[in-house]
N, C-alpha and C positions, 0 to 999 in steps of 0.2 A: 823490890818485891821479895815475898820469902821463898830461900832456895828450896827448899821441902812442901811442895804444893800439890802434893798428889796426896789421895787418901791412901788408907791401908790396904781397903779394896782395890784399888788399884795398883797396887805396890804386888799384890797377891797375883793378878792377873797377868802383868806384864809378861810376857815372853813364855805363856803355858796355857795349857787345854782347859777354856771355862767350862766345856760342855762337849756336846758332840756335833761333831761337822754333818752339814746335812749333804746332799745327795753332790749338789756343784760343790762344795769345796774337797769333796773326797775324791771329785773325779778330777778336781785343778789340780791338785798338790797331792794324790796317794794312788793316781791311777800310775803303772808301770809301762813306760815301754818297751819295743824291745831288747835296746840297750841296755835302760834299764836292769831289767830281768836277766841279762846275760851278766854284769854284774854283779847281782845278786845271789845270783848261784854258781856264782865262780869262788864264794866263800864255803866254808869247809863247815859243814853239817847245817844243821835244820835250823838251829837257833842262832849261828851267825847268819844265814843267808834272811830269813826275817826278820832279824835285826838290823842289818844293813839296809833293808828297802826302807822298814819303819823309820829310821835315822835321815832318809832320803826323805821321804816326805813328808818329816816332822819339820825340818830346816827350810823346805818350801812353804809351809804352813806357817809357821812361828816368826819364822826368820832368824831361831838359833837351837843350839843343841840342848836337849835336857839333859840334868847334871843325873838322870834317872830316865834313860832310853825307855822304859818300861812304862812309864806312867804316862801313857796315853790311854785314850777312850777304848774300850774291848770291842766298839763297833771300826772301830779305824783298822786295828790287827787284826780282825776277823775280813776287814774287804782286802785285807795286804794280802794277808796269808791265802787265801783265796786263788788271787792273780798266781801265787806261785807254786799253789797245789801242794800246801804244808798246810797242816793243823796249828792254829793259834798257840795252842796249849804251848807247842816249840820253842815257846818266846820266853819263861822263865827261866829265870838266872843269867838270863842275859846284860843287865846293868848292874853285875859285880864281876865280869867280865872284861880281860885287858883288851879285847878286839872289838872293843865298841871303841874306842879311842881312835887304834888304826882306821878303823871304818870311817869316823868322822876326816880324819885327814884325807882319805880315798875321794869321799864323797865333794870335797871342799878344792882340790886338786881337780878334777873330773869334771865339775859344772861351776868351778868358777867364783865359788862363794869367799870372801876376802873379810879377812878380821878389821875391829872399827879400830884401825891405827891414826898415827898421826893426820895422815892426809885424807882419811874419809871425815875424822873429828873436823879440819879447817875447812873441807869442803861445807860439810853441814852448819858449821858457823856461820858461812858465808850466807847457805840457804835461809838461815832461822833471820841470819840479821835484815834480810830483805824483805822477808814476808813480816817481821817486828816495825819495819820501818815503813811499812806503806800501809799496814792498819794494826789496830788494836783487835789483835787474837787473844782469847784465854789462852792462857799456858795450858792448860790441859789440851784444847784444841791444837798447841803446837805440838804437844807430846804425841798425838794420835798420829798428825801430819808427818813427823818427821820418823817414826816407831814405820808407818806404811811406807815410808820412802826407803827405809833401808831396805827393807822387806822386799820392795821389787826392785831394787839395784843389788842385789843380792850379797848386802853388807852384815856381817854376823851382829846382830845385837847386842850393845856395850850394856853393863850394866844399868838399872835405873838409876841408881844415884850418878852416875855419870852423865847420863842424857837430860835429868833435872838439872844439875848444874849448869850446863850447857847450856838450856833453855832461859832458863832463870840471867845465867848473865847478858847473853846476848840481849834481850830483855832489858836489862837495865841500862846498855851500852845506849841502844835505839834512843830509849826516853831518856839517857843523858846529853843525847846527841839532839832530840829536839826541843828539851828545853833550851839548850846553848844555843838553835838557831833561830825560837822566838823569841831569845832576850836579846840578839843581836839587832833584832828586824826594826824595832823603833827609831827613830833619829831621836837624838837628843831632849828635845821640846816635846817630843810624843812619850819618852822615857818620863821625863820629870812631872807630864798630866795625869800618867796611868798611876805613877807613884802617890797624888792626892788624892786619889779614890780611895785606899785605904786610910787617911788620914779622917779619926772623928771630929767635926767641929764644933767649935766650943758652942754649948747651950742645946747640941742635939747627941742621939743614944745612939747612934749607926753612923755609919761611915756612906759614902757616897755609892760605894760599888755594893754595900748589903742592899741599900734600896734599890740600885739598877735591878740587882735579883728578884726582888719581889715582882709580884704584879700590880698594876696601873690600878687596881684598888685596895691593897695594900698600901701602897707608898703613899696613900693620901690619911692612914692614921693618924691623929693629934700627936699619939705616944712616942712615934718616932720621930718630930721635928724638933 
């Protein structure tokens, strides 16, 4: 299959704000608690400590850091900013700032969130090659699947061309692996019957196995005997 099977639109989407969160996702992933908040304002002035919450709840949301802390929805900062009794506005200039970095280490140390190294990669392998092996998923559907599963095992989001790849082989390994166990499956005498079904014979235009395809009033055309 081809390893590039995502559109642009979604190439665009991946890992960023389509829109804006409605009322349950602001309250799953941007509500504060009191921990929270005592974290947040344990940074040093207005525009790191609403940086820091927003970075906190972009990462529960997304399931990774924006390369632009900033560019969330103005309804997202306006319900952050809220919870901690700062004015939104606080929030610029905060993503050419070196303590949005710190923060993400803070954030990532503190609840746990683990970059997609070696051993989340073989783990996810494992997943993709068992849900490939037990039915025919679109790729895309496994992109979604496996995109939510970091997301709530709270694994940083690898890039998409890496998680394509990844999709894409495991993928091919699966249906390498089942055609090698239905060409195995025949004895002998059943290998060498299947093989004359693609054979045309002489004085007719199809082969044995075109006609099983057809329908029972098809196959009875003059043209094809």
């Amino acid at each position: 299959m081809p390893v590039n099977f995502l559109s642009e639109d979604q190439r665009r989407r991946y890992g960023r704000f389509t829109g804006k969160p409605d009322e349950g996702q602001l309250a799953g992933s941007f509500h504060l608690d009191a921990t929270a908040r005592r974290r947040a304002m344990a940074c040093n002035g207005a525009r790191n400590r609403l940086g820091w919450a927003l970075q906190l709840g972009t990462v529960r949301f997304l399931g990774t850091f924006l390369q632009d802390p900033e560019a969330v929805p103005p309804i997202v900062v306006e319900y952050v900013a809220d919870q901690l009794g700062l004015d939104a506005a606080a929030l610029a200039g905060y993503g050419q700032k070196q303590a949005r970095w710190d923060h993400q280490e803070q954030i990532r140390s503190a609840y746990g969130y683990l970059p997609f190294g070696a051993d989340q990669w073989f783990a996810m392998a494992r997943w993709l090659y068992g849900r490939a092996w037990i039915g025919s998923q679109r790729p895309t559907l496994l992109f979604d699947l496996a995109t939510a599963r970091l997301v709530r095992r709270k694994i940083l989001l690898p890039g998409v061309t890496i998680l394509e790849r990844l999709i894409a082989g495991v993928r091919e390994r699966a249906e390498q692996r089942l055609g090698a166990t239905l060409a195995a499956a025949p004895s002998p005498e059943q290998a060498k019957q299947l093989q004359q079904l693609v054979v045309i014979p002489a004085g007719r235009r199809v082969s044995e196995l075109d006609r099983l395809r057809r329908s029972p009033r098809d196959c009875l055309r003059p043209r094809d005997r």
